[in-house]
C-alpha positions as a printed Julia matrix, in Angstrom:
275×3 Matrix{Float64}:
   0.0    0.0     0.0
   1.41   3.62   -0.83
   1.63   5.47    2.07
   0.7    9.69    2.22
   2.23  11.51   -0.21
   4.25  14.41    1.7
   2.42  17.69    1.93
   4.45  19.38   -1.21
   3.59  16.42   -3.73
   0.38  16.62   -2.36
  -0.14  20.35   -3.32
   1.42  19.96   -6.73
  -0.49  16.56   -7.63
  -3.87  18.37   -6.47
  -3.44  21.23   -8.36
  -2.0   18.99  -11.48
  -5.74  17.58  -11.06
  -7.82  20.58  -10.92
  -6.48  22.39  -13.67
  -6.76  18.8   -15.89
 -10.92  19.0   -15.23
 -11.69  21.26  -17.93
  -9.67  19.25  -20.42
 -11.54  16.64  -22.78
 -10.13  13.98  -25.13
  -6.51  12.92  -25.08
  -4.09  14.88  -22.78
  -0.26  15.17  -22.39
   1.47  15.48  -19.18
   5.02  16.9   -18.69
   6.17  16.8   -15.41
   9.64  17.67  -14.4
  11.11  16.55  -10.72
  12.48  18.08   -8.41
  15.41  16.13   -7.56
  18.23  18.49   -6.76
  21.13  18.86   -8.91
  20.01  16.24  -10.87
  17.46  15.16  -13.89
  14.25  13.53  -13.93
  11.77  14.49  -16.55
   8.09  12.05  -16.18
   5.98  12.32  -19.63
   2.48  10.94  -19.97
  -0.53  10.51  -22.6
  -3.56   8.16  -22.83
  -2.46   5.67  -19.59
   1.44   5.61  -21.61
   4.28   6.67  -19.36
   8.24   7.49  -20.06
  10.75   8.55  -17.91
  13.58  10.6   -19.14
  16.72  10.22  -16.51
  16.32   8.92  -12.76
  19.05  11.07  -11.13
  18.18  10.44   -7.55
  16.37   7.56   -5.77
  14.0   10.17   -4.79
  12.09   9.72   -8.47
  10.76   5.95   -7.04
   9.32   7.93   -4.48
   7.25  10.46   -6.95
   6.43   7.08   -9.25
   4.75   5.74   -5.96
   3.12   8.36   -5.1
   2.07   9.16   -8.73
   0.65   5.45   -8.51
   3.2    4.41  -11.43
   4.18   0.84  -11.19
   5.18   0.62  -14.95
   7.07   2.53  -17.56
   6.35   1.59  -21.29
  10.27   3.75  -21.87
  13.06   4.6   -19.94
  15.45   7.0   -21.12
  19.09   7.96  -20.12
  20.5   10.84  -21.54
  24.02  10.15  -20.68
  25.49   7.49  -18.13
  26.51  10.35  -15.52
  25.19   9.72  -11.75
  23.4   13.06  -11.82
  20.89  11.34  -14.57
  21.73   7.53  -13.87
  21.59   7.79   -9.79
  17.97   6.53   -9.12
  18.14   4.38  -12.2
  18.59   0.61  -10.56
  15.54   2.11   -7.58
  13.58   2.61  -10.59
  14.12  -0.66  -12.11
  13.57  -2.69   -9.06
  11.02  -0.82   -7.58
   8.66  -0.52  -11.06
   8.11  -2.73  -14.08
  10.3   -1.39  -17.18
   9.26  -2.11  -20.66
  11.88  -0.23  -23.2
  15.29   0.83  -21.7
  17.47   3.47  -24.15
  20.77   5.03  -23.78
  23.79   6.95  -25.39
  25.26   3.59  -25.81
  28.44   4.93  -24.25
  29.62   2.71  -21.44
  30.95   4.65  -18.27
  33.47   3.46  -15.58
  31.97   3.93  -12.84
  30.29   1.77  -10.51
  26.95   3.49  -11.01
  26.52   2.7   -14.27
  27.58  -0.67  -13.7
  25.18  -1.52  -11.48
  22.56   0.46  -13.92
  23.51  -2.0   -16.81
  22.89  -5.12  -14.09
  19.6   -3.49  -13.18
  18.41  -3.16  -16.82
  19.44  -6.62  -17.89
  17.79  -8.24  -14.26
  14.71  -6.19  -14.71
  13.98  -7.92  -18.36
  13.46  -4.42  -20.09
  14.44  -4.59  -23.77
  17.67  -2.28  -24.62
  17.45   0.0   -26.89
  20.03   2.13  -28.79
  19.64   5.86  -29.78
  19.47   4.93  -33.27
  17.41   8.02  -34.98
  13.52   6.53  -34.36
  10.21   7.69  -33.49
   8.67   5.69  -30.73
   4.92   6.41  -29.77
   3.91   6.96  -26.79
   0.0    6.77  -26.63
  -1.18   9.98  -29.06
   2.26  11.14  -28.26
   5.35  10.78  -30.52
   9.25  10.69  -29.46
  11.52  11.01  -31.89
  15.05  10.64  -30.88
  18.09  12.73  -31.79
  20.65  10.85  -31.88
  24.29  12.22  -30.47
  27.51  12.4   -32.57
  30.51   9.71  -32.07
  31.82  10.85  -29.18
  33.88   9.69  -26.14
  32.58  12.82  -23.98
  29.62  11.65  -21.71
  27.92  15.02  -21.73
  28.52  15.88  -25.65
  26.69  12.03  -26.44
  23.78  12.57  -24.44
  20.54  11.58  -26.04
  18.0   14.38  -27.45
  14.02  13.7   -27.35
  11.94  15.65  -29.4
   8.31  15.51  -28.08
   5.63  15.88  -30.1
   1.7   16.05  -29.48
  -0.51  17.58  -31.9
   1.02  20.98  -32.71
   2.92  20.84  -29.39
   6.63  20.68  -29.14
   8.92  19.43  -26.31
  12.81  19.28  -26.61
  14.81  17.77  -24.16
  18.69  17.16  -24.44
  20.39  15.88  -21.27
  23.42  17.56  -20.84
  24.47  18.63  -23.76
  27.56  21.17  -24.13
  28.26  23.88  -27.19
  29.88  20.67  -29.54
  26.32  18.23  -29.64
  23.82  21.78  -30.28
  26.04  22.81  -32.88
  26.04  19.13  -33.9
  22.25  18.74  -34.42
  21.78  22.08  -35.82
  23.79  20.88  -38.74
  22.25  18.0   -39.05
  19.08  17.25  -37.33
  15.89  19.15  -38.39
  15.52  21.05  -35.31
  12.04  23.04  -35.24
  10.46  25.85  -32.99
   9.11  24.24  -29.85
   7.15  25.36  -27.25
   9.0   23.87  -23.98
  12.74  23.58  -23.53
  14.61  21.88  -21.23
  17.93  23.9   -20.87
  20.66  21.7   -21.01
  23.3   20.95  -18.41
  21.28  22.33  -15.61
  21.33  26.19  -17.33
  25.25  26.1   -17.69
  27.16  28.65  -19.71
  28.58  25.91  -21.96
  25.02  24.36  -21.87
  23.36  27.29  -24.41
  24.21  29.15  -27.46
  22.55  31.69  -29.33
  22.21  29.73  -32.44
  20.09  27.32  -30.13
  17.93  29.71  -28.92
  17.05  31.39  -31.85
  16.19  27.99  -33.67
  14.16  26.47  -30.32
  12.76  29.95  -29.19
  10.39  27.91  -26.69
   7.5   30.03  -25.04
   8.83  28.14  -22.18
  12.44  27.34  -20.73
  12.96  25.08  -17.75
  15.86  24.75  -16.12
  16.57  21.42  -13.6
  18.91  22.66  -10.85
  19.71  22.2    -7.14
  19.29  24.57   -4.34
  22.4   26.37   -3.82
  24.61  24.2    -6.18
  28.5   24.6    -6.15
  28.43  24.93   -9.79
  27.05  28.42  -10.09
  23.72  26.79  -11.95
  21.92  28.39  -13.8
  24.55  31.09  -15.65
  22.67  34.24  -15.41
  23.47  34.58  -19.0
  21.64  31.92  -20.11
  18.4   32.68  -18.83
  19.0   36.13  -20.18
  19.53  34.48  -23.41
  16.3   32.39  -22.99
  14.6   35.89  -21.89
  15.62  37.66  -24.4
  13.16  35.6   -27.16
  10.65  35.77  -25.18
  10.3   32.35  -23.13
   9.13  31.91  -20.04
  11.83  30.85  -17.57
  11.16  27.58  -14.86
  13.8   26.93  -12.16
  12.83  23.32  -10.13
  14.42  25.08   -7.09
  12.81  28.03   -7.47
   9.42  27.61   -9.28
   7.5   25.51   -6.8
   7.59  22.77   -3.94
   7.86  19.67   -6.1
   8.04  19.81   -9.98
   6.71  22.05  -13.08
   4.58  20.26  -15.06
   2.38  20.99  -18.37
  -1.04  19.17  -19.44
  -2.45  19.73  -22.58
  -5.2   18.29  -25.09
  -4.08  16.79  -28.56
  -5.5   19.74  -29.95
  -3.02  22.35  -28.39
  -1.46  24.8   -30.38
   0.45  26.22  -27.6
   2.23  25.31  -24.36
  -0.98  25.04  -21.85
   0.69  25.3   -18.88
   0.71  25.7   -15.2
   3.95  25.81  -12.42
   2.57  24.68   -9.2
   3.04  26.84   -6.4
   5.4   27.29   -3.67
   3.38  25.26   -0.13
């Protein structure tokens, strides 16, 4: 039996259900965790779920709570233990259909266990060969990263598509992978962004942001990090087209999340409020 969801999941779960009442017909969700310096993006659409990175153990604890006890997909970014670190809670704790990474192995002991974890759990490995995989009404179609030794610079980039709406998320990639898929990846406007490498300097260019130019830009990122995330200048740079930008610190008690109907033209969306 799940126990009580703590008071700040409660709040943003509650008010993730009022503001879904008006909605008919198929509907989108977007939700993106607050796990500290870390990633953890949960995307769902007619009873489908995925779950792009698992950075702390905490995300079992939303799934629970969320009543998710299966994921149709899985994604890792990268294999770094800011996006892999909840990764082998999530695959024992939750049944895991589809299981895709960069494909780059890692050294450490994290992603080790990770790569037990997958091949225990039964879920199918994938690799980020360029695909479309469906996702109820939703589609996902994967970027995939250049030949590249660098963790960051191979991570994995999701495209998420619903009707006329537009998600783009792209792990942690640095200045080398943006410039990368500009050249050769069709990459369209979109109305959400997730800023990549938790808002870093190296982590945005201008080219980007004038080809994305998102109504929205949200930015995963722990309290008080030693990093110095998010650069001021990039959420100036994210500002200056006009987007909207989401901090998980800052922006409310437990994650920012979007729902939408098929039919949306436009990001829909609502940040849940501080408790």
């Amino acid at each position: 039996m799940i126990g009580k969801m703590p008071h700040r999941l409660t709040l943003s779960c509650l008010l993730a259900v009022l503001l879904a009442l008006p909605l008919q017909g198929q509907q989108l969700e977007l939700r993106f965790l607050n796990v500290g310096q870390a990633d953890a993006v949960l995307i769902r659409e007619s009873g489908r779920t995925a779950l792009v990175d698992a950075g702390s153990s905490a995300v079992l604890g939303y799934l629970r709570a969320l009543r998710i006890d299966t994921i149709d997909l899985v994604v890792a970014s990268h294999n770094h233990a800011d996006h892999i670190g909840g990764m082998t809670a999530v695959l024992g704790g939750t049944v895991v259909r589809y299981y895709l990474d960069n494909g780059v192995p890692h050294t450490t002991a994290t992603y080790q266990r990770t790569i037990q974890a997958v091949s225990t759990s039964g879920a199918q490995y994938l690799r980020p060969t360029a695909r479309t995989i469906t996702l109820g009404s939703a589609r996902i179609r994967i970027l995939p990263p250049p030949t590249s030794g660098d963790q960051n610079n191979s991570s994995v980039g999701l495209l998420v598509q619903h009707g006329d709406f537009r998600a783009l998320l792209t792990g942690d990639s640095e200045l080398p992978e943006l410039q990368y898929w500009l050249s050769n990846d069709s990459v369209p406007r979109v109305h959400v962004v997730k800023v990549a490498h938790h808002g870093s300097w190296n982590g945005t260019s201008a080219a980007w942001v004038e080809a994305t130019r998102p109504q929205v830009a949200v930015i995963s990122v722990g309290t008080g990090n030693s990093y110095g995330h998010p650069s001021p200048g990039v959420i100036q740079q994210w500002e200056g087209v006009g987007a909207r930008v989401h901090r998980t610190d800052l922006d409310d008690a437990s994650s920012v999340y979007w729902r939408l109907t098929r039919a949306a033209s436009r990001a829909a969306y609502a940040a849940a409020k501080r408790s």
